[in-house]
N, C-alpha and C positions, 0 to 999 in steps of 0.2 A: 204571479201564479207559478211560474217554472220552481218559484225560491221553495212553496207548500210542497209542490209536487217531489219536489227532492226529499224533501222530511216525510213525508208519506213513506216513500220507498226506503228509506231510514228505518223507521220505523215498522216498517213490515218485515224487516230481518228480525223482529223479534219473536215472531212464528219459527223462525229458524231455531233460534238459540231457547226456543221452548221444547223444540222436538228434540233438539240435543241432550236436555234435558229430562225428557219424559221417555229416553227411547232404554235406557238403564233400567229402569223401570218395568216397562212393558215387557224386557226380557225375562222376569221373573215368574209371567206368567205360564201356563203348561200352552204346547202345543196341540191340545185339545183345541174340536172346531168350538166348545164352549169357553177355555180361556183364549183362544185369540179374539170372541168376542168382548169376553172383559175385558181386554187390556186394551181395548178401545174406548169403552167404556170409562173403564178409569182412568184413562189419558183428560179426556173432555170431563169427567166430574170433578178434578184438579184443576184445570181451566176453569170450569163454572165458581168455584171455590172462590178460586185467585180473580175472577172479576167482578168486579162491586155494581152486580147488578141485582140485588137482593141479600137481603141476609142468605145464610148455611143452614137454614133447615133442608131436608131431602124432598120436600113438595117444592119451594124454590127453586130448590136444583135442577130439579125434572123441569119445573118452568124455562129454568134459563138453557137448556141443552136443546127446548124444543124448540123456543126465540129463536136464541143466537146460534143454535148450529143445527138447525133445522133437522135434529135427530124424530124419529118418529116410534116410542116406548110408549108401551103400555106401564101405566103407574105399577101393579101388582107387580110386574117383572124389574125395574128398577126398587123398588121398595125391597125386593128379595137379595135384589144385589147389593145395596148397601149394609142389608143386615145378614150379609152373608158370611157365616165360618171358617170357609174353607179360601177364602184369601190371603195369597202367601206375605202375611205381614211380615215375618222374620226377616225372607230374603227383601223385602221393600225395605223394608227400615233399613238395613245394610248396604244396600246401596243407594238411600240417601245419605248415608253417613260418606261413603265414597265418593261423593259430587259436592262434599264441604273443603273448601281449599283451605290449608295453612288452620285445622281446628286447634293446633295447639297455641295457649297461652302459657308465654313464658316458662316454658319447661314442662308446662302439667297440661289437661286436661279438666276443665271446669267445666263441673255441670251443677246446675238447678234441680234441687226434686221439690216437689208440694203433690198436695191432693187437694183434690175440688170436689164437687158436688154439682152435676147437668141435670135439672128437674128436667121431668118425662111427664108425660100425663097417661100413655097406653098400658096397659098392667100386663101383660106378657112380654116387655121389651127385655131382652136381656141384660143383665146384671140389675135390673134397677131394686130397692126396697127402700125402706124408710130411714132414711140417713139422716144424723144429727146436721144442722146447720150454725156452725159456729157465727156466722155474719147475719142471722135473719133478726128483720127489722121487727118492729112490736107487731104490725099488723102484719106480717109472714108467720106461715107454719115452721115452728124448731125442726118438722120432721116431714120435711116434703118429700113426696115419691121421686127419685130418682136415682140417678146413677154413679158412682164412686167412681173415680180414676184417680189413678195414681201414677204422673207424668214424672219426666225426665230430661232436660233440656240445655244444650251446647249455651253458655256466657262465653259471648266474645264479642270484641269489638267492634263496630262496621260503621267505619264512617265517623270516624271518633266519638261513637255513642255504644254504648251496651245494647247488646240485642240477646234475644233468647233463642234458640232455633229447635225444636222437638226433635228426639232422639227415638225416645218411644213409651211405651203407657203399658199398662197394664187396666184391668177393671177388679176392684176391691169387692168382695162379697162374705157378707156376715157370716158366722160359723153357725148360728141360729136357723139360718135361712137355709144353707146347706142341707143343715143335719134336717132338715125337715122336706126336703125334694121338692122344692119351691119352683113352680114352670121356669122363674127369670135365672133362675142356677145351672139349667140344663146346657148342653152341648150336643147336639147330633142325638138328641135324647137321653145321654147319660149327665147324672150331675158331677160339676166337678170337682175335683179335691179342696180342702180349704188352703188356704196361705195366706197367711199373715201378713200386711203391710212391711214390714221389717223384710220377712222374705222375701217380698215382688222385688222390693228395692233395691235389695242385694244382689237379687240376678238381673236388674237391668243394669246395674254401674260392674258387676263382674264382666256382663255381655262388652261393655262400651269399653271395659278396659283391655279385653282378649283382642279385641277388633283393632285397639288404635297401639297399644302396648305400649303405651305411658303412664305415667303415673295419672291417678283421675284426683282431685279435688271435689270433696260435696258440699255443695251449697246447702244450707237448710235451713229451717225452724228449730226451734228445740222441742218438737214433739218429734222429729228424726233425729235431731244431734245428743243418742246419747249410747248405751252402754247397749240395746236393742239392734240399734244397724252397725257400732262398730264390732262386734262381738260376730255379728254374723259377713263383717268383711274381715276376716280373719285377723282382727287387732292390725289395723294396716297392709297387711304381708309383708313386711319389709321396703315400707316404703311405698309400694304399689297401691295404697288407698292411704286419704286422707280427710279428713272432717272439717268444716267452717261452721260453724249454727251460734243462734244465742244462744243463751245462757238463761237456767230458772233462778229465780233468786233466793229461794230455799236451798241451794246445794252447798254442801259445806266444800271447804279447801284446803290443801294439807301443803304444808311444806314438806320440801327434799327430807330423807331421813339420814342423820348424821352421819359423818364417815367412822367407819369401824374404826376401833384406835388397838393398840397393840395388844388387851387386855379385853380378851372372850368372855360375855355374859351365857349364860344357860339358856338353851331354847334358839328359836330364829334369828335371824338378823332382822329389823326393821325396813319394811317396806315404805313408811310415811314417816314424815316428820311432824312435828308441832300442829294443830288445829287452828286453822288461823281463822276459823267463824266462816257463817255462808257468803254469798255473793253480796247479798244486800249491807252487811257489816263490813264487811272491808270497801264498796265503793262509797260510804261517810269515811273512813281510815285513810282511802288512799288520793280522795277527793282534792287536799291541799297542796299533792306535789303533780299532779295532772299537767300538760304540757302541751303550749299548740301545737298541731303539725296541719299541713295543707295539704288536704285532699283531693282524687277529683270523684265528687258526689253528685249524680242526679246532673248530669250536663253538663257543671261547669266544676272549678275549682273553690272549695269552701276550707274555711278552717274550724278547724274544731280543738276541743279540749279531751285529751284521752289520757290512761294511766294502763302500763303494761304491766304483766307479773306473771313468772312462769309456778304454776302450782302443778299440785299431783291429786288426781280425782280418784277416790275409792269406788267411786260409780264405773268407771272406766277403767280402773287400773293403769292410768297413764299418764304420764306429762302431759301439760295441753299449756299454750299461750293465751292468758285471759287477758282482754283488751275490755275498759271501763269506757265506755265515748259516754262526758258528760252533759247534758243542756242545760237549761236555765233550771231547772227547777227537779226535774227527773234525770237518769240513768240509762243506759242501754247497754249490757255486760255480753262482748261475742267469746266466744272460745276457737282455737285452733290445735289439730294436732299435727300441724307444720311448721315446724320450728324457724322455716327457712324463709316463712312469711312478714316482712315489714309492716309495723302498725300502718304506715298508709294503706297497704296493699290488702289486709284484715278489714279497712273500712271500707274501700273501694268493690270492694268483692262483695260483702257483704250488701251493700247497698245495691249493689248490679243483680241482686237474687231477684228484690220484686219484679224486676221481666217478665219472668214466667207466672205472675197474677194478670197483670196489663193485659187490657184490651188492647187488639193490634187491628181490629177493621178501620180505623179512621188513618193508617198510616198506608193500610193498602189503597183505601179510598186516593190519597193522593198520589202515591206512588206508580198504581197502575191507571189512571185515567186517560194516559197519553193511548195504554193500550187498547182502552173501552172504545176511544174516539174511532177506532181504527175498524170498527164493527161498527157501528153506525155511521162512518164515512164522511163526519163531520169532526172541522179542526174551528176555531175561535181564535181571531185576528184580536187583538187587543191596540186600538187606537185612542188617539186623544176624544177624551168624552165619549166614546161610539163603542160598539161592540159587532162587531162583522161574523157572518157565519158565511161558511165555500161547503156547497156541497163537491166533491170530487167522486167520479166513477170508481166501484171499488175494484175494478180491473187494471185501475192504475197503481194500485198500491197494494192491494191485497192477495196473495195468491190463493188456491183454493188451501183450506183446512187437512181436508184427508190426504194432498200431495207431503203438506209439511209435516204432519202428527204422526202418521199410519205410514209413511214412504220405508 
C-alpha cells in the first residue's frame, strides 16, 4: 500500500506542472471581472480537452467540466464562450510557442501546413459553407456543410518519433460567400475581408518566423508548394523562408542556362537552360541511375531508391532540389528550395508531414490515463492471472483543483 500511495503523490504533481503550464496562458486574458472568469474557464476546457473522457465536441465538454470538476454552467453561457470572438488568440498562440523547449531543428524551423474540412450541422456556425471534400467516400456528400481551416504545425522530434504540435489556424471563407454577406462570414456583425489561402499562410509562417527569428522550413502538398505561397514569402527573403512539397507531374524542368562566353548575343542573357521535359519524363530517364540510401521513415529505418537533380522551375523562377523516391511500380517526385538539405533529410521531412493529418486521441488516450486514474482515484495492480483494483482517498493524493490551476 505505502509503494501505491507514493505513486499517487507522484503523480499528483502533475496538477502542478499543469498549472505551470496554463498559468502563461491565463495571463493573456484582460483583467476584466469577465476575463478573469474566462481564463478559468479556459484553463479547465484545456483539461477537459487533454482527458480522454469523451470525445472534443463542446456538449461533451460541458459534460466533463461538470463531472469531473464539478463546475456548475449554464449550456447557453458556455456555448457563447466557445464560440466567442473576442478571445485573445494571437497573444495565446505566442505563448504556447514560448513553453516549446529547443523548437529548432537542425538550424531551421520546420513547420507543417495542410487544410481540412470539420462538417458542422448548425447553419449560422461561423465560417462554415459548402466545402469541396477531396477524401469523401461514394456514400458521403462531395460538399458537406462545414468548416475550412487552414493549420500550421511545429515537426519535431519527441521521443525519437515525429510529432506535430499546432502553431496556429486560420478559418478559410469563399469569396462567393463573402461578396454575398452570408450570416457564417460575419464578425461582431460586420463581414469580413476575403483572403486567399496563399495569404492566411503566408502571415502564419511570416508570424512564426518574426517570433522565433530562424530560418522556417514549409512542409506541404503541392497544392501549397508552388509559385502561389513562394512569391508571397517573398521568394525566400534571403534565406529566411524555405519550401519542401511534392511535385505535380505535369511541370516542366529546365536546366541551368549556359555561362556567357566572351562573345555578346543581342537582347537578354538567358535565365533557363535546355527543357529537360516534365517531372513524369525524366523520372522513366533518371530511373536507371537511382541509388539506395537509408532512411529513417515512419518509425524506423527504411531504405529506398531515390535520384537527385538540381533543376530551375519557370513556375517559381528558382533553383529547387528535385528528389525522385522510386517504389515498385510508381514514383513520388518532392522538391526543395534548400540546397543545404540531404536526400535522406528531403525524405525524412517529407514523410514526418503526415502528423499534422493523424489522429492524435488514441495517443492521448494512453498517455494520459495515469492522469484520468487520478480523478476517479482508482489505480489497477496487475498480478499473475488476476487484476486488483485499490480504491485510495483522494485526499491522499489529490490536492484541490482551484488551489493548483487558479493559485
Amino acid at each position: 500500500m505505502a509503494k501505491y500511495l507514493k505513486l499517487y503523490q507522484k503523480r499528483s504533481n502533475l496538477l502542478f506542472i499543469l498549472r505551470d503550464l496554463l498559468r502563461p496562458l491565463q495571463a493573456e486574458f484582460s483583467n476584466t471581472a469577465q476575463g478573469q472568469k474566462r481564463k478559468v474557464w479556459f484553463a479547465y476546457t484545456l483539461l477537459a480537452v487533454v482527458v480522454p473522457f469523451t470525445s472534443s465536441i463542446t456538449s461533451n465538454l460541458l459534460r466533463a467540466l461538470q463531472t469531473l470538476f464539478g463546475f456548475k454552467l449554464q449550456s447557453q453561457r458556455f456555448y457563447a464562450f466557445m464560440a466567442s470572438p473576442t478571445l485573445p488568440w494571437e497573444g495565446l498562440w505566442q505563448a504556447m510557442w514560448g513553453m516549446i523547449p529547443s523548437p529548432v531543428v537542425e538550424g531551421r524551423i520546420m513547420v507543417a501546413l495542410d487544410d481540412s474540412i470539420n462538417p458542422k450541422s448548425g447553419k449560422k456556425i461561423f465560417g462554415c459553407a459548402h466545402f469541396h471534400d477531396h477524401a469523401a467516400k461514394s456514400n458521403q456528400s462531395s460538399y458537406p456543410w462545414s468548416q475550412c481551416i487552414l493549420a500550421v504545425g511545429l515537426l519535431k522530434k519527441i521521443k525519437s518519433r515525429w510529432a506535430c504540435l499546432p502553431l496556429d489556424f486560420r478559418f478559410y471563407m469563399m469569396k462567393k460567400d463573402i461578396e454575398a454577406e452570408s450570416a457564417t462570414t460575419k464578425r461582431k456583425g460586420e463581414v469580413l475581408p476575403f483572403e486567399d489561402k496563399m495569404a492566411q499562410a503566408a502571415t502564419m509562417i511570416k508570424g512564426i518566423q518574426n517570433y522565433y527569428n530562424q530560418p522556417v522550413l514549409t512542409v506541404t502538398d503541392s497544392w501549397f508548394g508552388n509559385n502561389g505561397l513562394w512569391s508571397r514569402l517573398d521568394r525566400g527573403k534571403e534565406g529566411s523562408f524555405h519550401l519542401l512539397s511534392r511535385m505535380r507531374t505535369n511541370i516542366t524542368l529546365y536546366g541551368f542556362a549556359p555561362v556567357p562566353t566572351g562573345k555578346t548575343k543581342a537582347g537578354r542573357p538567358r535565365k533557363y537552360g535546355r527543357r529537360m521535359g516534365s517531372v513524369d519524363d525524366c523520372a522513366a530517364k533518371f530511373k536507371e541511375n537511382s541509388q539506395a540510401y537509408t532512411v529513417f521513415l515512419y518509425g524506423k529505418n527504411r531504405e529506398v531508391q531515390a535520384y537527385s537533380q538540381t533543376v530551375m522551375l519557370k513556375t517559381m523562377k528558382c533553383q529547387v532540389r528535385v528528389i525522385w523516391v522510386y517504389r515498385k511500380t510508381r514514383y513520388v517526385a518532392l522538391m526543395t528550395t534548400d540546397m543545404a538539405l540531404s536526400v535522406e533529410q528531403i525524405i525524412e521531412y517529407y514523410g514526418a508531414r503526415w502528423k499534422i493529418d493523424m489522429n492524435h486521441f488514441h495517443c492521448l488516450y494512453k498517455n494520459m490515463s495515469a492522469f484520468l486514474s487520478s480523478f476517479f482515484h482508482l489505480v489497477y495492480c496487475s498480478g499473475y492471472k488476476k487484476r486488483y483494483s485499490i480504491f485510495i482517498p483522494r485526499t491522499l493524493f489529490r490536492p484541490p483543483l482551484e488551489k493548483c490551476l487558479c493559485a
